[in-house]
N, C-alpha and C positions, 0 to 999 in steps of 0.2 A: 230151537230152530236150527236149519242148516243149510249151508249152500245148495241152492238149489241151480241157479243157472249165473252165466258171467261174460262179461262182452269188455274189450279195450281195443284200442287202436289212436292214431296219431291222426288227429286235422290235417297235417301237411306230409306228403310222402317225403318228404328231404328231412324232414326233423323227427327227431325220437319224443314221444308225448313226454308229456309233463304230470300225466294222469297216473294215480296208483289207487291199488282196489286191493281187498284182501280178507281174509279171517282167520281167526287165532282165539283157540278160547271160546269164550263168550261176545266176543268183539268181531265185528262184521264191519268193514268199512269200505270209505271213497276219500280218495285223495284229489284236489286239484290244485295245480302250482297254477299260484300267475304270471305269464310270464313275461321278463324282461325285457325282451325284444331285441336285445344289446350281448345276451351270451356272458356278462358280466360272471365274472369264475376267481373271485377271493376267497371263494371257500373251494377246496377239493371238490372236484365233480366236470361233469360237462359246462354246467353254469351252477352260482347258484340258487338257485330255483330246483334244480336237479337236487341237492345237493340238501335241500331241503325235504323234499319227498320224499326222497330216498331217505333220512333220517326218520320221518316222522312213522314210515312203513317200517323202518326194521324197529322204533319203538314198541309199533303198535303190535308187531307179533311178539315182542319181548313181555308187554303185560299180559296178553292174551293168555300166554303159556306158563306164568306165575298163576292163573286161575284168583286173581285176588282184586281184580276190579268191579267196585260196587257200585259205579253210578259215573254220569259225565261229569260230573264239578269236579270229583278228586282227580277223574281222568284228563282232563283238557289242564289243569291248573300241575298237576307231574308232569304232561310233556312240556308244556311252557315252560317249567323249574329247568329242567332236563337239555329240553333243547337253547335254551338260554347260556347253561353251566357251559355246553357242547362249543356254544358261535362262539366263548369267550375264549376258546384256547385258540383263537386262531387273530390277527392281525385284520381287524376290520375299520380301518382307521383311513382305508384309500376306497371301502366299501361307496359305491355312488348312492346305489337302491335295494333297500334289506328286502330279500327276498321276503315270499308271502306265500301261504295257498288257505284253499275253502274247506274243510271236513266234515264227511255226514259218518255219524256213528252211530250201531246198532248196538245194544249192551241188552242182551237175556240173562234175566235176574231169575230169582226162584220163583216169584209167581207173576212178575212182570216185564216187559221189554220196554227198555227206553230208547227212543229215539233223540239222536241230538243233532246241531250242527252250527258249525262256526263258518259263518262266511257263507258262501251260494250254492252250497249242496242242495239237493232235493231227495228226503225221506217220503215215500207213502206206506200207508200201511192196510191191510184188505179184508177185508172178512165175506169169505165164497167170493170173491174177483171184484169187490164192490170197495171202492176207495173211503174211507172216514176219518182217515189222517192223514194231510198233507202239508209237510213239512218246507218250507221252502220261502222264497222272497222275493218280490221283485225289483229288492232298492237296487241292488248295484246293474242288473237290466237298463233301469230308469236312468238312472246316471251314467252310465255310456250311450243309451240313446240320445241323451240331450249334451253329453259332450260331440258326439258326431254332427248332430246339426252345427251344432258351436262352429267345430271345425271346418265344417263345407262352408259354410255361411262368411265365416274372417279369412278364409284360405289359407286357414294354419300350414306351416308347412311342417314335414316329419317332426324335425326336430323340436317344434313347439310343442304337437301332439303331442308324445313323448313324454316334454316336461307336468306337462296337467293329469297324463296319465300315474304320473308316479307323485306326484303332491294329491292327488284321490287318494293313490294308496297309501301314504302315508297317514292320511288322515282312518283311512282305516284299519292300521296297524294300532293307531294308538287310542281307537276306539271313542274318536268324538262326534258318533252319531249314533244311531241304534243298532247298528250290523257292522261287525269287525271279521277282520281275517287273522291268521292266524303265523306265527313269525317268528318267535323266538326275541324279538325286540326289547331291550331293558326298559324299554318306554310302552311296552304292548299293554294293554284291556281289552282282552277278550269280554265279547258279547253272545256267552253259550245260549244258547236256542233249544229247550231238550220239552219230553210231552213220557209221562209213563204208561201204558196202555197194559191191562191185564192179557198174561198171554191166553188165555180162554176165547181173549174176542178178538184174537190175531191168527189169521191161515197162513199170510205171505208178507214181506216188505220187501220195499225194491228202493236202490241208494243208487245214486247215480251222482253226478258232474254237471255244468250246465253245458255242456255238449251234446249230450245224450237230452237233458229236458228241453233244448230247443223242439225237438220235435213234437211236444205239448206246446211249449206256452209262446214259442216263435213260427214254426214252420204251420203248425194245426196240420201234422200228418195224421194227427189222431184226435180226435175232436177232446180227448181230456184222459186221464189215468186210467180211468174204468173202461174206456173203449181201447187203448193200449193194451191193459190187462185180458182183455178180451183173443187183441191179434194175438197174445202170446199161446193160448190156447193150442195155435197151429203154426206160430214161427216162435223162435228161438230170439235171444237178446242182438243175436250178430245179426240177424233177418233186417231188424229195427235200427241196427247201425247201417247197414248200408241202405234201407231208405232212404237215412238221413242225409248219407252221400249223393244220392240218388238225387234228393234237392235239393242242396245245394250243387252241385252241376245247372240244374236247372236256373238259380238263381243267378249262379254266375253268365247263363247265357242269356237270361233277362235285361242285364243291368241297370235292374231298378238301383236306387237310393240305396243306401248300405245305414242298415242300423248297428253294425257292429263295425267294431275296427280290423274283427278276423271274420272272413267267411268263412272258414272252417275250423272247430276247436276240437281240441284234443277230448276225449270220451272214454268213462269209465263207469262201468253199472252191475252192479250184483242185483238180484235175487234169492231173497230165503222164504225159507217154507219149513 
């Protein structure tokens, strides 16, 4: 398979995304940082979170071009090793909140493609434009919608948000529920998520961020993957990002209820074929 089409851009014009996308190799991926909200920067980089993506991306072209990555177990358990060895050269001892992000990876094997993902990527996979794998979750969804009720409800203020947002994530750095993210932490358990599908019964996958799947499984700009796959026929990935802007504008001039704590996230989505 090979790139076929690719779309990014930042949720907020004042900040630089947090999003990385890419292929190398036999490796096709999506990057999403979570972010801090605080610009927290002990590690080299703008923050980091930055500082994280930007590691895991120049990894991820670094095995790509070795041509020697056989599956996601070896692959996710080398960057953890890697990225682990990396945070230890550095003074993280005034660290507040270890950064984190979600990864969906596409790995073509000799007669198969695996799909995988740590944390809230979303993989599908297609055969003639018809969806039959869809990789994806709706834990960590679920648990910021019911932390934002939380919030409205006690009138948390920033500062509290804040704290509950980063004791979730810790909780999912160190992998004590069924979906983990992905960190570099000495404490980390990664919870890989991977499906091997014969490439015989594969046309297209599409890897995306949960910015980009809001427009599935939040906005219903498309009633599901197969009717997405359908608009692409006659628009392109950018076409599907700025819908997405498109509503949210609108949302924002609604002012319904907010189920997220950003109305607009950073976005990053390939296309192979």
């Amino acid at each position: 398979m090979k790139l076929f089409d690719k779309a990014e851009g930042p949720g907020s014009p004042t900040k630089p995304s947090e999003d990385r996308l890419g292929s190398s190799g036999n490796l096709f991926w999506v990057i999403d940082g979570a972010s801090d909200f605080s610009d927290e920067s002990t590690l080299p980089g703008k923050s980091n979170v930055h500082w994280l993506v930007d590691y895991v991306q120049e990894k991820l072209q670094s095995y790509g071009k070795e041509g020697t990555c056989d599956g996601s177990e070896s692959l996710f358990k080398r960057l953890h090793h890697d990225a682990r060895r990396e945070i230890e050269k550095y003074d993280t001892s005034i660290m507040k909140n270890h950064p984190c992000c979600s990864i969906g990876v596409a790995i073509t094997l000799e007669k198969e493609i695996e799909l995988s993902r740590v944390g809230d990527a979303t993989l599908v996979a297609y055969l003639n434009d018809e969806s039959f794998v869809e990789m994806c979750t709706p834990f960590f969804d679920q648990r910021e919608e019911n932390a934002v009720r939380e919030s409205l409800f006690n009138h948390y203020s920033r500062d509290e948000i804040m704290e509950r947002i980063f004791e979730r994530r810790l909780e999912y750095i160190k992998g004590v529920h069924t979906e983990s993210v992905f960190s570099g932490h000495p404490q980390a358990k990664l919870k890989v998520h991977s499906k091997k599908i014969p490439l015989d019964r594969v046309s297209a996958v599409l890897a995306c961020t949960d910015g980009f799947s809001r427009a599935v499984n939040d906005y219903g700009i498309y009633s599901g993957w197969n009717d997405l796959s359908k608009s692409l026929q006659s628009d392109g990935l950018d076409q599907v990002v700025q819908n997405i802007r498109r509503h949210e504008i609108h949302l924002a001039e609604q002012k319904d209820r907010p189920k997220k704590f950003k109305k607009s996230d950073d976005v990053a989505v390939i296309l192979m074929k």
